[in-house]
Structure formats: C-alpha cells, structure tokens
N, C-alpha and C positions, 0 to 999 in steps of 0.2 A: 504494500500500500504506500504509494509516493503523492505528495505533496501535500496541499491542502487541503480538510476532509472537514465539515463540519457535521454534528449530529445531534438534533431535536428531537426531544421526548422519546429515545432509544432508538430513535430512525435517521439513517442517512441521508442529508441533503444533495440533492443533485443540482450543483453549480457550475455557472457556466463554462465554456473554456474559457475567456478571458477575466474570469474572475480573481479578485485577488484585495488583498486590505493591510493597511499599515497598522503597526501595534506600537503603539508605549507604555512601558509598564512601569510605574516609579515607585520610591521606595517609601512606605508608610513613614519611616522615622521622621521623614522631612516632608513626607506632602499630606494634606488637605486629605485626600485619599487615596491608598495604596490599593496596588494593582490596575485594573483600568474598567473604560468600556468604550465600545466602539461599535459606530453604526455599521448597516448593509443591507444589500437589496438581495429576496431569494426569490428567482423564477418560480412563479405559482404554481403553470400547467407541471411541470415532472414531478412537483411535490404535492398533490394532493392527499397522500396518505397520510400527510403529517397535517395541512391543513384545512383538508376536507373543502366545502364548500363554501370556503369563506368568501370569497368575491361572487355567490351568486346572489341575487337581491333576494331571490325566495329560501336563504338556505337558512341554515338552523343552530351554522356556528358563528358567534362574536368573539370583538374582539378583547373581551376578559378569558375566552376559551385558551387563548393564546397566551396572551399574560404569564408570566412566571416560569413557563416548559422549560426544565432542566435541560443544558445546553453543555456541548463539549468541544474543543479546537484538537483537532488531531494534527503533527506532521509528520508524515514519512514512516505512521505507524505510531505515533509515541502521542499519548493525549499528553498538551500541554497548558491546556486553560479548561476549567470547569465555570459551569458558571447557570444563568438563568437569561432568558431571552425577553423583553421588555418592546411593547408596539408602543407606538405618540398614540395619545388620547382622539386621535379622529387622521384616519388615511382613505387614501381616493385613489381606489385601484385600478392598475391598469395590468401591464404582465407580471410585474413583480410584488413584493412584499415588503415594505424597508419595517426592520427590527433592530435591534440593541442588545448587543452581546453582553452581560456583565457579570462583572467577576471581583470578587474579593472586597475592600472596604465599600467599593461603589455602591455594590449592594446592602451592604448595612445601612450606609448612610441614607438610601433611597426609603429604605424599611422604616427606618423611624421617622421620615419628615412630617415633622407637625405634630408629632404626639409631646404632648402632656404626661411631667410625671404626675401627674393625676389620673391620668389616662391608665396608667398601670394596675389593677391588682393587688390585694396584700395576697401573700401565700400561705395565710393561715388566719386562724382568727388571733384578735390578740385581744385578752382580758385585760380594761382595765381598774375596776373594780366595780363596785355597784352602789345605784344612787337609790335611796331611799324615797319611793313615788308619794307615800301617801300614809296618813294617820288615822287610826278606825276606833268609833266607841261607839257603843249603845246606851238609849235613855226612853222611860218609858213614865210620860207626861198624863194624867188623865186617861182620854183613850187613845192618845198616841203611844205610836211603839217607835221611835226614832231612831234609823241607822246611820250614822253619819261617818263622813267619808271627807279626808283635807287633804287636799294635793297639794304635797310642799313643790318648793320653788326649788331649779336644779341645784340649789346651791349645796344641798344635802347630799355629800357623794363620797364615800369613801373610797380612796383611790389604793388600793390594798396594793397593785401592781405598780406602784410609783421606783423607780430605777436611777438612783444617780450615785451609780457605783460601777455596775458591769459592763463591758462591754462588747460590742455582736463577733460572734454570734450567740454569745448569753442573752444577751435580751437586744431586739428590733429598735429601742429606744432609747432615749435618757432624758430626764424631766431636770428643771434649772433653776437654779435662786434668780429674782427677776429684782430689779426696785423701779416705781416709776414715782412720778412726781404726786405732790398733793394738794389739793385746796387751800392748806396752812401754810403754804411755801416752802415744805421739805420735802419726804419721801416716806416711800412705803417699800417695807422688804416684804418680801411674795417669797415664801419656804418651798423649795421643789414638791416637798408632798404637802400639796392641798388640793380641794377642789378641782376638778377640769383642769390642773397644770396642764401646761403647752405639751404635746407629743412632739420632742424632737426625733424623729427619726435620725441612724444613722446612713452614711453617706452608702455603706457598704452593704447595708439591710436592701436598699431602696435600687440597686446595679443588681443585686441578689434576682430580685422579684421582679424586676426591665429583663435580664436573658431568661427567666421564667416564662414571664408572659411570651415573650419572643420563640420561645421554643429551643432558645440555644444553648448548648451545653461548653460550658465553661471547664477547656482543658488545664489553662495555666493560671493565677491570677498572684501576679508579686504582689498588689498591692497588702495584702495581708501578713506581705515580712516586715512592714513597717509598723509598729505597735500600733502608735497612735495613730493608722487609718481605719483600724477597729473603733474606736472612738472617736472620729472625727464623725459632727452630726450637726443637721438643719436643725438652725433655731426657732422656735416659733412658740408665742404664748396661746395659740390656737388648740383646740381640743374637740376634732370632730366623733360624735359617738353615735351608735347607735345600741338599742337596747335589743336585745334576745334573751331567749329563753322564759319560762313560767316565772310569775312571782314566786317569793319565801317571804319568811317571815325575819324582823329582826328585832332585838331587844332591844329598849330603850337605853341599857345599861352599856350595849356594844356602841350606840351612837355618840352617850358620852363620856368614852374611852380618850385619852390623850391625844391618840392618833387617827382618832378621827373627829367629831365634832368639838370633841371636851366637855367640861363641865357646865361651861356657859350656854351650853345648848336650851332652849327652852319650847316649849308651847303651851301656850295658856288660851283657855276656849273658856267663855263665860256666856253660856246658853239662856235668855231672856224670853220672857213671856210679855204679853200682853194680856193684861188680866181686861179689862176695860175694853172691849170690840171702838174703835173707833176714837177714842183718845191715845194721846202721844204717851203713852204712861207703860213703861216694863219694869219687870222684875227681875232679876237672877236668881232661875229656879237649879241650874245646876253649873258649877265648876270644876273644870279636868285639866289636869296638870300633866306635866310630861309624861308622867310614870300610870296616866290613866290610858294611857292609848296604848292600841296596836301597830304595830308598825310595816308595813310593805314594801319592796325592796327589788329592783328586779338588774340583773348584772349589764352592764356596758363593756361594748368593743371600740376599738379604734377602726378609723374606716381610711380611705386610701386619698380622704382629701387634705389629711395631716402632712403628706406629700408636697414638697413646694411649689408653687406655682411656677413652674422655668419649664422650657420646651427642652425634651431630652438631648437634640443636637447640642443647644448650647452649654449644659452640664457637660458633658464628653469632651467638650473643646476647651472648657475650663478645668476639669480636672486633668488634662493633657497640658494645657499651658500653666498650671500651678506648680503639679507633682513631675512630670516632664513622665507622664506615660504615655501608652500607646495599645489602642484597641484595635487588636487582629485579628480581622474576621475571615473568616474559611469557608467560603461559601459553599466548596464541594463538600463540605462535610457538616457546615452548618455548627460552628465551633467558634469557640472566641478565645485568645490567649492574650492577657492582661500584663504589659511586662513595662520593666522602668527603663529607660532612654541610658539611663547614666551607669546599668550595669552593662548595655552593648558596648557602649565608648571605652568603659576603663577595661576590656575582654583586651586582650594583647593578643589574642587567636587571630594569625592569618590564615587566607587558605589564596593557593596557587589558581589562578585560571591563566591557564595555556591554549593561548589564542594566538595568531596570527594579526600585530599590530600593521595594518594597509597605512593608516595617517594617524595624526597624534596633532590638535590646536588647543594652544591653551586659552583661556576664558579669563576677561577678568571685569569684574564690576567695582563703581567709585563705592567704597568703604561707606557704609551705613551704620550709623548710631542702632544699637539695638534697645527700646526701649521697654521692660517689665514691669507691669502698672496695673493698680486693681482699678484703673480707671474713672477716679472717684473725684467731684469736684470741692469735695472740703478741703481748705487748705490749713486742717488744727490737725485730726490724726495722721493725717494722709502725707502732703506735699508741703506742711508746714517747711519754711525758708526763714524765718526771722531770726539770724545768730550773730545778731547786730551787738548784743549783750547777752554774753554769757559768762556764767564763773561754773569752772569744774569740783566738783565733790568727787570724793574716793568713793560713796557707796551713798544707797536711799536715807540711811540712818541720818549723815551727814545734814543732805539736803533736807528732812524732816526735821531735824534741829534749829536750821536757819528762822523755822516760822515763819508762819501763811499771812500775810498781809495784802487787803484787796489791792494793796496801790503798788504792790511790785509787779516790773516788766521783767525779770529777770529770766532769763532760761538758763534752768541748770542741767547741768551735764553729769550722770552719772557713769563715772570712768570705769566702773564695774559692768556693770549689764550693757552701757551703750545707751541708754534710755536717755530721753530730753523729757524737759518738766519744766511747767509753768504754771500759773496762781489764776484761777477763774473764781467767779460767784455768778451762779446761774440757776437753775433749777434741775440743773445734775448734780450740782453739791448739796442741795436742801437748803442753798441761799447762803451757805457760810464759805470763806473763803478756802478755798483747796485744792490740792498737786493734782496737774492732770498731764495723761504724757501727750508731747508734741510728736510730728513725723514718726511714730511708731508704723509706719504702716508705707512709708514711703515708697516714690520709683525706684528700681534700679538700674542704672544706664551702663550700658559697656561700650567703650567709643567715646568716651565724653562728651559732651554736651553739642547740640546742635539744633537744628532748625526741625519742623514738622516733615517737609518735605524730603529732609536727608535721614530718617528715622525710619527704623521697621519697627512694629509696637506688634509684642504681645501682650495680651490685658485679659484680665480676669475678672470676670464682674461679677460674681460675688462678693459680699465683703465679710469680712470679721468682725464677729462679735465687740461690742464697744462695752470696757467694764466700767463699773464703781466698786469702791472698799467702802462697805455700809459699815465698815466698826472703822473708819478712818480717824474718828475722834479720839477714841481710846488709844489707836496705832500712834499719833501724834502724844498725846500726849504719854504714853510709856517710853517714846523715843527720847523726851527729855530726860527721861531718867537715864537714858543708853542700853534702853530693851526694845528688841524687836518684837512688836506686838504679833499680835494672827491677826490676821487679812480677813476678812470674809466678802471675799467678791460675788458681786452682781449684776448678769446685766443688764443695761439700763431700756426699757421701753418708753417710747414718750408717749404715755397715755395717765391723762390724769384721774385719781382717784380722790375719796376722801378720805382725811385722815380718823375718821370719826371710826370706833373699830367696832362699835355696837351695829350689827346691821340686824334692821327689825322690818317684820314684811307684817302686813294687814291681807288675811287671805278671806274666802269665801268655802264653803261646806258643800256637799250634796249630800241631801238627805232623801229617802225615802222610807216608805212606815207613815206617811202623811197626807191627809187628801189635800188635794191644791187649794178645798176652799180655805185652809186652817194654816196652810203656811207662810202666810203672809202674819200672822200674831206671834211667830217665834222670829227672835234676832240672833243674830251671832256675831258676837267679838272676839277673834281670832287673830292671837300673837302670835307668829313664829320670831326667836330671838339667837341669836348668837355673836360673839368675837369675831372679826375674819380681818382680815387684811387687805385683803380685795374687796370692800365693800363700797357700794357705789351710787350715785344717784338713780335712786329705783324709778325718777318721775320721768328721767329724759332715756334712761336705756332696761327694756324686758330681761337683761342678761348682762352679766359683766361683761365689760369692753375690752377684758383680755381676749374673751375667746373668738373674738373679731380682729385683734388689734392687726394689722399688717406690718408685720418685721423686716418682711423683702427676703431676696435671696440672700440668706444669713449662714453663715458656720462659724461653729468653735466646738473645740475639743475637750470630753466629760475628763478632767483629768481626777477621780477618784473621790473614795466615801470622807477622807483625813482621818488622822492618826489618833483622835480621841473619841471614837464610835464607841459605842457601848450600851448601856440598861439606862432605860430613865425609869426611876419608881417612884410610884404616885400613891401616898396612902388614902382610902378611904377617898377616892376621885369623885362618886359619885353622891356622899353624905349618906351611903345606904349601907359602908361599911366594906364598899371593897376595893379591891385595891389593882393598880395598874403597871404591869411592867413594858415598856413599849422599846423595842433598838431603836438608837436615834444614828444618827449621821451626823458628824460632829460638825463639819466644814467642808461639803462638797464644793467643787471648783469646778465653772465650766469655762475657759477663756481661748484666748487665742495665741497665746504664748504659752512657752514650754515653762517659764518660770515666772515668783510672784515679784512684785517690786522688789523686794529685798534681796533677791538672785536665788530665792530658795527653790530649786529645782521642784516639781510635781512631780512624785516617784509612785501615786495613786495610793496610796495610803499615806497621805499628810502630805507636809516637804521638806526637804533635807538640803541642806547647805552642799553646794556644788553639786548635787543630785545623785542617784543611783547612775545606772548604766545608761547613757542619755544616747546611745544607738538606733533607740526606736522611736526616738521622741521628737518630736518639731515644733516648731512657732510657724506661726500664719504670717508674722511678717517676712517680708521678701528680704532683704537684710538685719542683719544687729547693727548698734552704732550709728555714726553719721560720718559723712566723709572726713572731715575735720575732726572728730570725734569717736574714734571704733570703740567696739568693745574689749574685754578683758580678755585672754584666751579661751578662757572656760567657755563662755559664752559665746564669742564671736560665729560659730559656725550653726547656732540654733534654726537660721533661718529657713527658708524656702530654697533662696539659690545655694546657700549651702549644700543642703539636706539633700537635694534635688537636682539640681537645675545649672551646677558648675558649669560641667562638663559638655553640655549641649548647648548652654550662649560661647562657651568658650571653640568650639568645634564652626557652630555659624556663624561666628565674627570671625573667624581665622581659615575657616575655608577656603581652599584653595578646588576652580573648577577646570579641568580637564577633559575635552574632548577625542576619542578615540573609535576610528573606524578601524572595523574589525574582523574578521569572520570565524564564525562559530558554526559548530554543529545543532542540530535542533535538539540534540541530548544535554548538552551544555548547558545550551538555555533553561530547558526545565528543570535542568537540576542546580538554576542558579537559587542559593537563599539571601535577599536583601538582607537580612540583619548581621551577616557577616564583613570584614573585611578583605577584599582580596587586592591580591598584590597580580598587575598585569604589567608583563613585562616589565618596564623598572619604576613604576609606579603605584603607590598603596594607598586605599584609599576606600569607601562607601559608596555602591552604585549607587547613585540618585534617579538615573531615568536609564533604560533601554529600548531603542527602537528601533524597529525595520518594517521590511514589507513580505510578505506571502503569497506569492497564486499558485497554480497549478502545479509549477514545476519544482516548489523551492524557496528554501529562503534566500533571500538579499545580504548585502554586507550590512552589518550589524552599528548600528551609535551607542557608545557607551559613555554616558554624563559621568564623570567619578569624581567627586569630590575626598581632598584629600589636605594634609594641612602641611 
C-alpha cells in the first residue's frame, strides 16, 4: 500500500489521482494547539458507502450523520494521524464533499467551546449537612384541635460536612474564614463553619469531573506532584443546595449544640385568642418555648452551580499560563496526559534524528519584552510603583513596631519575605489605621521594560484571594512587646453587613385542626432568635447576601486546620444539664501565599518559622520581593515563576529559530514525539512546527521549525 490513503468510519476513501494536502503539525508546548487540522474535498460518486445519500434532496442522511466519523491518514502503509472528521455548519454540493480532518488538541479545544464550568456535572453527591425546615406542636382550644407547623428561615442549617483542613481528593471542597465590612464602620468575621459557608470547590475536584463528563480518561496528570495543587481552590461565599431525601426528626438539644446553633438559639410562639368576636381585644391562651416543639430537618447537597462562572477554554489557558502546564489530548485514544512545561526543559535526554539536512536558514525576530500579569487594573496589590519613600526593616516585627499612623506615606520594605507595606484607613481595616501589603501580586517582565507594542503578555485572569488579619490589633500590639502574635486571616468580601449579632425573624404558622370561619380569632406571635454573624437586613434582602455575593474568578490555597485544634467543652450548654464536646479548628488559613507576614511558612498544621519541606508549596504571587528590593533566600523562590515558570520564559526569550529542509521517511515522522529534544545534524533543539505535503505518490521534502537556544 503506497502513498496516500485516507479512511472514514473503517472504510476506505477513494481519492482522486491528483489529490494530495499539506500538513503542519506543531508542538503543544509552545502552540495555542498541538497537532493540527486540515481541510479537503472527497469525491462523492466512488464514496457512497461511506456517505450514502447525502447530496440527494430526498435522502435521509444529514449532515450531523457525518459529524465526528472517526478518521485515519495512512502513508505507504503506516497510519500516521488518527483523528475525527468535522463538515462547516451548511455546504452546497456539487461532486465533492469539503470536510476537516482533526486530530489531537484541535479536537479538545473544539469539544469544549463555550461550555461552562457550570455546564459540568458533580460526580457524586456531596452532603453538606442539613437544614432544619420547620417547628411542630399541638394545642387543643375549646373545640379546636390545633396543628401547627413554623417554617424556619434557611438560616437554621447545620453544616456537619464543613472542611477547612483536607484536601482533594479527601474532600471536593474547602469552606473559609471571610470578614466583610459593617454598618458600625468595622467588620464582621464569618467562621468557615457556619451556615451556607461558601462551597469553595477545588481547582483539581472540578478538571476531575470536566474529563468525566467529557468521557476522557486521564493517563498522566503531574499536577498532583505539587502538594499545594490539591488545595488550590475557587473562592466563593456562595452556597448553592438542594435538599433530598425524607424528613427526620431533630432534637432541640442537637440544635443548640456549640457547633451548631448554640445556646442562643430560641423560638418563642405566644398563641392569642380573641375572646370578644369582633373587638380588637386577645388573650394569650398558650406559650411554647424552644424545648416545646418538634423539630424537622431534611439533608442538603451541593449542586454544580458552586462551580465558577468562567468558560472552561479560559480556565485551561490560565492554568497553563500560571502553572506552565500542558493539556495533551489523544484523540485516537480519547486520553489526556497532564504534564509541567518545566520538567520537559530541565530533561537533558537527547534523542538522534538522522535525517538528511537538503538547506539549513536561520530565523531571527526583534527581541520582545515578555510580559507575566494577572492583568488587573488596581495599582495597590497588583502594579503598585510608588518607592519614592521607603525605609527597609529586617523583618514584619520590625515594621509592626514602627506604629500605624493615618498620616504616614511610608513604604516599608521587609528584607525578609520581600513584602512592601503601607498605612490605609478604609473599611478593610474597620476604619483604624493598618499595614497593608503593596505590589504583592505584581508583573513580571523579562527583557526589561518596554513599550505595549514591543511586548508579548501572558496574563492570567484570575486573581488571588485579597486577605485581612482580623486579630491584627492584638498582633500589633504583642509586637511591642517583641512577640509575634497568630495571625488569623480572612478574606475580605465587600459586602456589607450588620454588626448587630442578635438576628431575630417574625414568622407566620400553618395551622390546620380549624375551620376557616374560627381562624381569623386566633393570633400568632412568632420569634425565631439567634447570634450569627452574618446577620443582615431582613427588610431589603429574603437571604443573606453572602450566598449571592459575587467574588469573581477567585483562588487561594486551604493551607491547613493550625497547630492548636482540639476539644472545646461546654458544661451544661443547654441549662438542661448537658454538656458539649465539639473539635474546633484552631486557625484555618486560606490565602495566596505560601507564608504569613511574619515569614512563618504554612506547613498545614499551624506555621513554622522557615517552614517544613516547602517543595510542594507555592505562592500565587508571580514573584517575591521587588526589583530594588528581593527577598531573603528562604523565601525568594516561593513564587509562580519560581515554582513554575523559570524555565519556559527563560527558553522563549532566548530562543533561538532555525529552519531546516529535510527528508524523512514517513516512519520517522510518526514516530517523531514533540516533547523530546532532538539533536539534527549539529543542531539541538525542540520541534516547534513540521510541514510538508502528500498525494499519491509520496511525501515531499520535509520543514523543520526547531527552536533551540
């Protein structure tokens, strides 16, 4: 079998004698999409067994019939491309058929366009605890027999399945200390378990349940040798549920448990008569107290809208240009292998292609700034530039000693971590003056600085989680002593609350046991009462404005339970004489750096000065330090391009491009693998593109793009 052979849906195409088509195949690591696709036109009449009667107006196949039909490139005997066959959404037949060969990332990329990670699936259920619907008592008036029934407000929700410790694949999710502003001009801290906390799913849960739904089975995936991408996860104070399964019943005494409502929980029901038909005049014939009801209760799931709102293309393209990976898809086999950019670079494996060099032109383009940007226009976390005035401190202690005064411009420099710092009063500090860090979050440029036009920008639009230290007062003031306090970070939501922590709702009963003409002479004064922290104006919103609030596309990383977890014991919780042991979680952390101000590494059970094994751990910012200002060793290599991304700005600013025509055998070809480097003739280097042409007889001399440094 010689030359060029194409085969649709396990049948051979019968193409013309002068047919024939050019191919370029390029290399995932460096393009947009690896491997290729490519148009062509197949004579109708010699293939109707493959197409049946698609061009006849009365026939009875379309063109979704067609769509998808697994497709093969044969040369000279040897399949060399697998792939799928693709028509344009409207053709006007005459003898032939133009179609779309494609193969490899092309097709992935075409599979997902315009889906929603919303659009995904969860792949299981996931509990996360259950909300108590409703309060029941009976009462029997004269000749009524009264059953009444009080539908509490969602607020009642024990979240048993609350996670800000593990993570995936232990658990799908992790829940977050939040603080948002208040009415009083402070803040309010929001404890990971409460109520509806936000479902942050993680990054890696959420890829899991995308090649699920997809159908693809995932051969390789590095991302899982870097610790902290098992905990990297979407922020969100959102909490979509739905409820399954039958009611049960629950005790009043489990509601006001520590760790779930508390003690302050109440309901007070003062059931009134009308003795007098027709005057404004009641009485209170009976009163029921919390411990007089029943209670019903029925379990909540998490649903798949907890998902972020971002279109699945541009998650892939961001976690490619953050983490410096690369998703390679297999279309012949319908497989994905998950791998990091920066283990192919530092591989020292050559391998020999021995080929016959015909010409050899070298390439060369004007030197481009490479620009690495979460793309964000704030200029305080982000691209802060003001180092008009600064004084460097050795460490955070240092700088916490100096004292927070509204009317300093100072930027300080901490020559430990890298971190910059300066003095705000706004309603991210509760109105009092305090350290907040500047360019944590900055560009990184290689090439130095330049114009828009002479720049190539990779950017990443996500952002990182923005913290607050709600025990910042105490951390300041322990620091004059020369103690470094605990931290207790939060993130910060701008959505206002009030600070008032009594939230009290006015509800309404159904009752039946009563005829309609008699129910208008009974009243009902119905408290529900509790502490909460998320309490909120009930006249302007049905529901806290967490579970709406919009975060945006957000991540940061659960870095762990901290190091004084333990038993909280509560005597006599309930005044009834019993008593409550609940695990608490002493100082969960969820941020965007690997360590807290004070350089104390996140080692997931508390933190530890210069930290544990910090191999598996990263910061969201793209560098440490400032240019004028790095950081300390320990520290310096925390970042993203660190971690990440050295090795592949350093490979596409240094590239060198070479041109080489060539000829190869069509065994060659297919058993080239782009993620290797090969050395051809006396040049070594990473294919970037390969192209020729094919028809009947044969292949063409061969182009080989190699990039090399």
């Amino acid at each position: 079998m010689k030359g060029l052979q194409i085969k649709i849906n396990s049948q051979w195409v019968k193409l013309s004698e002068d047919f024939s088509i050019t191919l370029e195949q390029s290399n995932p690591l460096f393009n947009d999409q690896g491997t290729f696709s490519f148009p062509f036109e197949i004579p109708l009449e010699p293939n109707r067994e493959i197409f049946k009667n698609i061009a006849d107006p009365w026939g009875d196949i379309n063109l979704k019939d067609i769509d998808r039909m697994p497709a093969e490139l044969w040369v000279d005997g040897i399949m060399i491309y697998r792939g799928v066959i693709e028509t344009d959404d409207e053709v006007e037949f005459e003898d032939t058929l133009p179609v779309t060969f494609i193969s490899g990332n092309s097709d992935f990329m075409d599979r997902i366009e315009g889906m929603n990670a919303r659009d995904i699936p969860l792949d299981r259920e996931i509990k996360l605890g259950y909300r108590v619907k409703s309060a029941s008592t009976q009462y029997s008036y004269r000749d009524d027999n009264l059953f009444i029934t009080i539908y509490l407000n969602d607020g009642v929700m024990n979240y048993t399945e609350s996670n800000e410790s593990d993570p995936y694949p232990i658990k799908p999710y992790c829940n977050v200390r939040v603080c948002t502003p208040n009415d009083a001009g402070s803040y309010n801290i929001l404890e990971p378990r409460r109520p509806y906390s936000g479902v942050c799913f993680y990054v890696m849960y959420l890829l899991d349940c995308f090649f699920k739904y997809l159908n693809i089975g995932v051969q390789k995936n590095d991302l899982s040798t870097m610790e902290d991408m098992c905990r990297l996860a979407f922020f969100s104070t959102q909490c979509h549920t739905e409820e399954k399964g039958d009611s049960f019943s629950v005790s009043w005494t489990d509601i006001m448990m520590n760790n779930f409502m508390g003690s302050s929980f109440s309901l007070h029901y003062d059931l009134k008569y009308n003795v007098i038909p027709g005057a404004n005049s009641y009485k209170t014939i009976a009163t029921f107290l919390t411990q007089n009801f029943s209670y019903s209760a029925v379990n909540v799931f998490a649903t798949n809208q907890n998902f972020p709102d971002v279109e699945m293309e541009d998650l892939i393209e961001d976690l490619q240009n953050a983490f410096g990976v690369r998703f390679l898809y297999d279309s012949a086999r319908n497989t994905m292998d998950v791998i990091y950019i920066k283990d192919i670079l530092k591989s020292n494996e050559i391998s020999i292609l021995d080929v016959e060099i015909v010409a050899m032109q070298l390439k060369k383009s004007k030197e481009k700034t490479i620009r690495l940007t979460y793309g964000q226009e704030d200029d305080t976390a982000f691209n802060y530039d003001d180092y008009s005035n600064v004084k460097e401190k050795n460490n955070y202690m240092e700088i916490l000693q100096q004292g927070q005064a509204s009317n300093d411009t100072t930027c300080y420099q901490d020559k430990l971590t890298g971190n910059s710092y300066r003095i705000k009063v706004d309603e991210n500090t509760g109105g009092n003056p305090s350290l907040f860090e500047v360019g944590g979050f900055r560009d990184y440029l290689i090439g130095g600085t330049s114009t828009e036009e002479e720049e190539d920008e990779i950017s990443i639009n996500f952002a990182p989680v923005m913290i607050n230290d709600v025990n910042g007062q105490r951390v300041v003031s322990e620091a004059m002593s020369g103690k470094e306090g605990q931290q207790i970070l939060a993130v910060f939501a701008d959505q206002e609350l009030l600070s008032e922590r009594n939230a009290s709702f006015s509800l309404i009963p159904g009752i039946l046991g009563v005829a309609p003409s008699r129910m208008m002479r009974y009243k009902h004064e119905i408290t529900l009462s509790y502490l909460s922290d998320e309490n909120y104006d009930t006249e302007s919103a049905e529901e806290s404005p967490m579970r709406t609030y919009d975060a945006g596309y957000c991540l940061g990383i659960m870095r762990g339970p901290g190091s004084e977890s333990g038993i909280d014991y509560t005597e006599n919780y309930d005044g009834e004489g019993n008593d409550s042991w609940v695990q608490t979680v002493a100082n969960s952390a969820f941020t965007a750096d690997s360590c807290d101000n004070f350089g104390r590494f996140f080692d997931y059970n508390g933190t530890e000065q210069g930290g544990v094994d910090q191999s598996g751990r990263f910061s969201l910012k793209l560098v440490a330090g400032k240019d004028k200002y790095p950081a300390s060793q320990a520290y310096q290599d925390r970042g993203l391009v660190s971690k990440f991304l050295s090795e592949y700005l350093y490979f596409l600013y240094n590239r060198k491009t070479v041109i080489l025509t060539v000829r190869m055998t069509i065994s060659q070809i297919a058993g080239l693998d782009m993620l290797k480097r090969y050395q051809i003739g006396n040049y070594v280097g990473f294919i970037n593109k390969l192209s020729y042409s094919i028809d009947r007889s044969g292949i063409t001399e061969v182009t080989i793009e190699l990039y090399t440094i």
